[in-house]
C-alpha positions as CSV (number, residue, x, y, z in Angstrom):
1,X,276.9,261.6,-47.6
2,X,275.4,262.0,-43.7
3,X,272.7,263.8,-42.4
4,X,272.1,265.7,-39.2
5,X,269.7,264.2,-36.7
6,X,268.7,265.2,-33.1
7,X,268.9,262.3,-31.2
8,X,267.9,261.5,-27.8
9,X,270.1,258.5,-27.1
10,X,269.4,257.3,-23.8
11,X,267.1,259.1,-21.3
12,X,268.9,262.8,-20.4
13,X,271.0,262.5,-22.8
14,X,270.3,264.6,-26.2
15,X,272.3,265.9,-29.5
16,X,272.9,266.7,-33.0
17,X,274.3,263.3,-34.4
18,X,275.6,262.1,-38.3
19,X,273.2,259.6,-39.4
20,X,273.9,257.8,-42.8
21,X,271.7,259.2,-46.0
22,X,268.1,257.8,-46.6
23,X,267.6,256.0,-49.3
24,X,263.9,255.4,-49.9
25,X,262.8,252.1,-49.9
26,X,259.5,249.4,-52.0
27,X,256.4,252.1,-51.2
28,X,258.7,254.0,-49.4
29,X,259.1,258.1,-49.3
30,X,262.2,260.2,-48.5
31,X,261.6,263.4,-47.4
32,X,263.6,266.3,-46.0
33,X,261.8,268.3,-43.1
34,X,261.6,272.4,-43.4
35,X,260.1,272.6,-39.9
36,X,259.7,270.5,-36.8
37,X,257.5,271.1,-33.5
38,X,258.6,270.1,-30.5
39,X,256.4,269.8,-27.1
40,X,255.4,268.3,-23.6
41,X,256.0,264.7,-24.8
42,X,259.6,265.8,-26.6
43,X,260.7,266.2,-22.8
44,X,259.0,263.5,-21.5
45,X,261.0,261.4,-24.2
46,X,264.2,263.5,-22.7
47,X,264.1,262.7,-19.2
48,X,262.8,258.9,-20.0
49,X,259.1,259.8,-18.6
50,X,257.3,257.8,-21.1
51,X,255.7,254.3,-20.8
52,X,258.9,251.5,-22.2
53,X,256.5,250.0,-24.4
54,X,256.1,253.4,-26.6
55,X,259.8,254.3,-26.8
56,X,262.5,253.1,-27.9
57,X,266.3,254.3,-27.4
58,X,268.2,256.0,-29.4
59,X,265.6,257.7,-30.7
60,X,265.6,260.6,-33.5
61,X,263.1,263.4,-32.4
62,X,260.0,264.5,-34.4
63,X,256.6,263.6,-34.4
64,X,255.1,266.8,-35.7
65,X,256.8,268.2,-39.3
66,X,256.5,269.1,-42.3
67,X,258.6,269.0,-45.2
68,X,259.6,268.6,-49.2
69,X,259.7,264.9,-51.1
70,X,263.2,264.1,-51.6
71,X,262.9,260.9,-53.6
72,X,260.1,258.0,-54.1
73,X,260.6,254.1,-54.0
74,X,258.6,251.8,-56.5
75,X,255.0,251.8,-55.9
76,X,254.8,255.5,-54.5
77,X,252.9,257.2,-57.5
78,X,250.7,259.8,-55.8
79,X,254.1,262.4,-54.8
80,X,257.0,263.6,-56.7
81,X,260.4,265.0,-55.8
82,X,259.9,268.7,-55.1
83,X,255.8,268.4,-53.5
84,X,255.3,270.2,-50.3
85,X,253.5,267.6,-47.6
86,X,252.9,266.2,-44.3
87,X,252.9,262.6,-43.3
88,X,251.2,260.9,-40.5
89,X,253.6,259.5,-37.9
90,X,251.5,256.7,-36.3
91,X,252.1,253.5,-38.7
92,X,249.4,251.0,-38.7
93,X,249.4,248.0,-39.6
94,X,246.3,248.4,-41.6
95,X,245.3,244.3,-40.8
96,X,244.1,244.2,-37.2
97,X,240.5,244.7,-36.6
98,X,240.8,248.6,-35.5
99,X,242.7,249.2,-38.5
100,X,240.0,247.7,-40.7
101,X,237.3,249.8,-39.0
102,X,238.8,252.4,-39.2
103,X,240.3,253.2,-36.1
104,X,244.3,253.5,-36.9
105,X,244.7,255.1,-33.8
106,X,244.4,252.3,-32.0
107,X,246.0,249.8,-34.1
108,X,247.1,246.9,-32.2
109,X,250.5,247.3,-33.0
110,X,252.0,250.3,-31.8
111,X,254.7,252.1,-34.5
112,X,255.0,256.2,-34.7
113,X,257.7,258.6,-35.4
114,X,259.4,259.7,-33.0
115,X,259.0,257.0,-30.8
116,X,259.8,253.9,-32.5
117,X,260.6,255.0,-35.2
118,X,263.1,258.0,-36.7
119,X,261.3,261.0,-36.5
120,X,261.2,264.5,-38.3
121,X,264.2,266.2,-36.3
122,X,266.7,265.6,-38.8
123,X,267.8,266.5,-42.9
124,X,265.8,263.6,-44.1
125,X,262.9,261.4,-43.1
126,X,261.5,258.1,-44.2
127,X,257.8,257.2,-44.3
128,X,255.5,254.8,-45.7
129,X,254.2,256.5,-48.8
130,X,250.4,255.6,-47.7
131,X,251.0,258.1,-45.1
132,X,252.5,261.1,-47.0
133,X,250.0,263.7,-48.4
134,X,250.5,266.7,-50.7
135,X,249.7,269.8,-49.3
136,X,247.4,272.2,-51.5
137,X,249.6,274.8,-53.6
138,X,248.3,277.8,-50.9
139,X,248.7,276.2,-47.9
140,X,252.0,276.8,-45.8
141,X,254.6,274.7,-44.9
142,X,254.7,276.4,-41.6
143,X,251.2,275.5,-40.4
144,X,251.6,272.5,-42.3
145,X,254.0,271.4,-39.5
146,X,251.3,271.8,-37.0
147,X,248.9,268.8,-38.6
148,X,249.7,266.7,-36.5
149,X,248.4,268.2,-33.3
150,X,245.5,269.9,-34.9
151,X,244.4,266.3,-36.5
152,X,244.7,265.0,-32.7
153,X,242.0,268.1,-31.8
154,X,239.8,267.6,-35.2
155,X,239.7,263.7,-34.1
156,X,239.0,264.0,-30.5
157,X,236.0,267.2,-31.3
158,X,234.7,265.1,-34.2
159,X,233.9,262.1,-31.4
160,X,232.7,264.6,-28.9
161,X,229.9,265.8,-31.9
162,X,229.7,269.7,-30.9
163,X,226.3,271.5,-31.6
164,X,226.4,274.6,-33.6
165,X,225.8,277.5,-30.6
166,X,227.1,275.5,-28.1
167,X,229.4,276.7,-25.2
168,X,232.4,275.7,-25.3
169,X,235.0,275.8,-22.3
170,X,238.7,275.0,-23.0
171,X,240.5,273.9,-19.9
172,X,244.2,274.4,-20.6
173,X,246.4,277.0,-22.1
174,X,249.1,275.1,-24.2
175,X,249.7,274.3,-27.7
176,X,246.4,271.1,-27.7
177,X,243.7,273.5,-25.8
178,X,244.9,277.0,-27.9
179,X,244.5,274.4,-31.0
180,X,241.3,273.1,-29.5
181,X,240.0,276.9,-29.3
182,X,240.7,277.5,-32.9
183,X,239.2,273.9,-34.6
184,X,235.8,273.9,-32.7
185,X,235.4,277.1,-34.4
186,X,234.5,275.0,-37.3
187,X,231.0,274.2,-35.3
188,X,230.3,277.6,-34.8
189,X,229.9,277.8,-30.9
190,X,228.5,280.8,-29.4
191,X,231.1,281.4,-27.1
192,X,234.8,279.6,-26.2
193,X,236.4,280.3,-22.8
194,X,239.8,279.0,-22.3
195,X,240.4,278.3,-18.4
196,X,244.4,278.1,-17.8
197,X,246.7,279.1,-15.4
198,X,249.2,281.2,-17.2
199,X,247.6,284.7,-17.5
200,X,249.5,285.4,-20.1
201,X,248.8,283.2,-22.6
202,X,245.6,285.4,-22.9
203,X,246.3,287.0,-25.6
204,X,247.2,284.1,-27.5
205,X,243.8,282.5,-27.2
206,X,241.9,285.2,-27.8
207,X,244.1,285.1,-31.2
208,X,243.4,282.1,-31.8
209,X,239.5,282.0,-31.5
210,X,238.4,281.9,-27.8
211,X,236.1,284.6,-26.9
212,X,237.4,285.0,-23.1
213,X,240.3,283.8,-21.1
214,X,240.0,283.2,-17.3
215,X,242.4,281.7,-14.4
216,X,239.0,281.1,-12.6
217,X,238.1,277.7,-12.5
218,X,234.2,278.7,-11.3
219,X,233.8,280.9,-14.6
220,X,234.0,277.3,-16.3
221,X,230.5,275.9,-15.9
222,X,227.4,275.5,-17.8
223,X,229.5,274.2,-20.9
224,X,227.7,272.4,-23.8
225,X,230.8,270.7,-24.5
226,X,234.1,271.0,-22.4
227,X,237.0,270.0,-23.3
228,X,240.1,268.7,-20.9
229,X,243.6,269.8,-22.9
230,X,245.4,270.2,-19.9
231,X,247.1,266.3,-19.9
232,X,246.5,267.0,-16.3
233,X,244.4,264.8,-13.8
234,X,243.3,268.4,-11.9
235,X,242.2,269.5,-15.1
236,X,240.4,266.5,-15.8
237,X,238.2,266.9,-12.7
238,X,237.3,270.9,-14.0
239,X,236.5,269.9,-17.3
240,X,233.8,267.1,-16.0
241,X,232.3,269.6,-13.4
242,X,232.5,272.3,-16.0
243,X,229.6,270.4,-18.0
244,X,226.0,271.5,-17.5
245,X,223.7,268.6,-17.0
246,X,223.6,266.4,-20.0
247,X,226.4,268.1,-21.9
248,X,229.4,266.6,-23.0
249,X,233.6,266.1,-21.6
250,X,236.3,266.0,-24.5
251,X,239.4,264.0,-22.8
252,X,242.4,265.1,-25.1
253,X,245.4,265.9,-22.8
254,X,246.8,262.6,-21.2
255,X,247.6,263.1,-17.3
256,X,251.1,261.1,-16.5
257,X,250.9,257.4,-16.5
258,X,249.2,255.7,-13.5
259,X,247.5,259.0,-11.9
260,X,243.9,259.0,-10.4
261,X,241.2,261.2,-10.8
262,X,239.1,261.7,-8.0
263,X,235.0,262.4,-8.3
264,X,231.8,262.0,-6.7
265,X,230.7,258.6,-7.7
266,X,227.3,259.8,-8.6
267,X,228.2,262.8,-10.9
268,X,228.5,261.1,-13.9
269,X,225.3,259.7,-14.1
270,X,223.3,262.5,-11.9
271,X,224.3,264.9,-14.5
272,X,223.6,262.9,-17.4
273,X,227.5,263.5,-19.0
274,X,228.9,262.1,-21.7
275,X,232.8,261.4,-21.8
276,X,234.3,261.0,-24.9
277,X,238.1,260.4,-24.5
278,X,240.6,260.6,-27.4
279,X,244.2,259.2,-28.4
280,X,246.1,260.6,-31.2
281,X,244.4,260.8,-34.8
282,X,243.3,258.4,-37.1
283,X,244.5,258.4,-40.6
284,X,240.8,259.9,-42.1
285,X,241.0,262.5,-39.3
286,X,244.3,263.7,-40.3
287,X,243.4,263.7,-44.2
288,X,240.5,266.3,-43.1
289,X,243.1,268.6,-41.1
290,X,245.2,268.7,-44.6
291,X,241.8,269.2,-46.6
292,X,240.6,271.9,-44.1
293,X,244.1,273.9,-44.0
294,X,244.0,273.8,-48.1
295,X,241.1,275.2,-47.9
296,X,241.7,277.7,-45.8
297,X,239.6,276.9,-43.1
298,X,242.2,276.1,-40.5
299,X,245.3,278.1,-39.6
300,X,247.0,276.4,-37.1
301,X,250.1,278.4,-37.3
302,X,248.7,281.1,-35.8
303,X,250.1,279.8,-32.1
304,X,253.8,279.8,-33.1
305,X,255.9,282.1,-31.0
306,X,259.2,280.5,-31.1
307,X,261.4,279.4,-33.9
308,X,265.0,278.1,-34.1
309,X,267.2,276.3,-35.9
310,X,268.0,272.9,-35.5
311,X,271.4,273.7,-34.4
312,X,269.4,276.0,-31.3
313,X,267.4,273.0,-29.8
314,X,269.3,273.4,-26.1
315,X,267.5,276.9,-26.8
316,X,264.3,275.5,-27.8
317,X,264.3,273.1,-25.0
318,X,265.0,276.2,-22.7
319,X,262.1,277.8,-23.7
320,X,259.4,274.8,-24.0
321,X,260.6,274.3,-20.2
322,X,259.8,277.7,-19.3
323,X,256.6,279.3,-18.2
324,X,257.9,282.6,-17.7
325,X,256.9,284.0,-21.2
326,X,254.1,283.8,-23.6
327,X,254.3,280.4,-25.3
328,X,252.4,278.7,-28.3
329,X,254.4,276.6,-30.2
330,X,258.2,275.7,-30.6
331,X,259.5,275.2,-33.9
332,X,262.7,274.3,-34.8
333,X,264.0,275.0,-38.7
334,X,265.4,272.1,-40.2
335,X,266.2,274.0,-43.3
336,X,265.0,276.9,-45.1
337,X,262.4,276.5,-47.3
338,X,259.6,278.9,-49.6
339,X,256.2,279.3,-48.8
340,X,256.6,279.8,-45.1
């Protein structure tokens, strides 16, 4: 038997390929994806934009899914066949010194799905089984595929430490910013303002949590705690003048390799800021976003406006590309599944 797998296989070059059937391997997990995100770095990976040493060709899609356990190697004894769950797609190596602190983000050996490894944009998936978690029985599949991002935001807001009544200013309008509007409304800020540049993505934020949505980038000042989710070096530069005097910058976007941010050398220090930058998630950060969507307290599929099947990705593509439209996030259905 074969199963389907969107592959990009060198730079510009993308499709639905056969792939031979997984068989799960020693502490190993099979599973088969119901729904797959795609994003910004999806087309970066597409047009060969990403850093060598993070990619490698032919590469299967997919770093944000979710799906149903197909089978279980020896030594997996905490999923069956049939559990709904989500699985983290940065591997560590759980040895070097960052792993054993903790810090699996920045494990000094770089493995993830969707990168290095196969991803989620195909009829079957393998994963370490110490990275696969059962979702609770009433949480959805659907936001369930949206984890991964939202563990990125939890991570990256847990650092940044936000004060209950704080006020909180988003810069950026995409799928990590309308994420980051909805998770720090776990702290209980007094107000969120999401700066962007699409004006109509407005109504998605304010869906999603924010209590006002502005194009104006001199309605984003006095912020407790602001919060770059741009992945641009412009918005980098509003978030950190956004900050009132001792408050505090969230860096969770990443600007393209190798661009510069320009400041005033004093401002950092003059107004007392502190800069707490984030990469990806770290396996303890991504069991809370699983704990906090069972119970109810995060609904991160809220932002999804676009769905297609896997056979539609030139159409999902199309639209990620676009501005012209209101867009959260792009899903593409790898099968159909219950409990949507």
């Amino acid at each position: 038997m074969s199963r389907r797998a969107l592959v990009v296989s060198e730079p510009g070059v993308i499709g639905i390929l056969e792939r031979p059937e997984l068989i799960p391997d020693l502490n190993h997990v099979v599973i088969r994806p119901t729904h797959c995100g795609i994003c910004a770095t999806d087309l970066e990976l597409l047009r060969g934009e990403v850093d060598p040493a993070y990619v490698s060709y032919p590469l299967t899609l997919g770093h944000e899914w979710s799906g149903i356990v197909e089978a279980v190697g020896d030594g997996v004894d905490h999923v069956a066949p049939g559990d709904r769950c989500v699985a983290e797609c940065i591997v560590p190596c759980g040895v070097c010194r960052s792993c054993l602190e903790g810090a699996t983000n920045t494990c000094e050996t770089y493995d993830e799905l969707g990168f290095t490894r196969e991803g989620g944009a195909s009829d079957q998936v393998t994963v370490p089984g110490r990275l696969v978690h059962r979702l609770a029985d009433g949480a959805s599949l659907l936001d369930a595929a949206l984890i991964e991002p939202s563990a990125v935001v939890l991570r990256g807001l847990e650092k940044a430490s936000p004060r209950e009544g704080a006020r909180v200013v988003v810069v950026g309008d995409g799928t990590i910013a309308l994420l980051a509007a909805h998770v720090v409304g776990l702290w209980s800020p007094r107000e969120i303002v999401m700066v962007g540049r699409r004006p109509e993505q407005e109504q998605l934020a304010l869906a999603v949590g924010a209590t006002r949505f502005t194009t104006d980038d001199a309605e984003a000042a006095d912020a407790d705690l602001a919060i770059e989710a741009a992945g641009a070096v412009e918005a980098v530069a509003t978030a950190v003048r956004a900050a009132r005097r001792g408050g505090t910058v969230a860096l969770l976007g990443l600007p393209p390799s190798g661009r510069v941010v320009e400041l005033p050398a004093d401002l950092l220090v003059n107004n007392d800021l502190t800069l707490a930058a984030s990469f990806g998630y770290t396996s303890a950060a991504w069991a809370r976003a699983v704990e906090l969507l069972g119970a109810g307290r995060i609904a991160p599929g809220r932002i999804v406006t676009h769905r297609f099947p896997l056979e539609r990705f030139e159409d999902a593509f199309a639209v990620l590309a676009t501005t012209a439209c209101p867009r959260g996030k792009v899903l593409l259905d790898i099968v159909a599944a219950g409990g949507d």
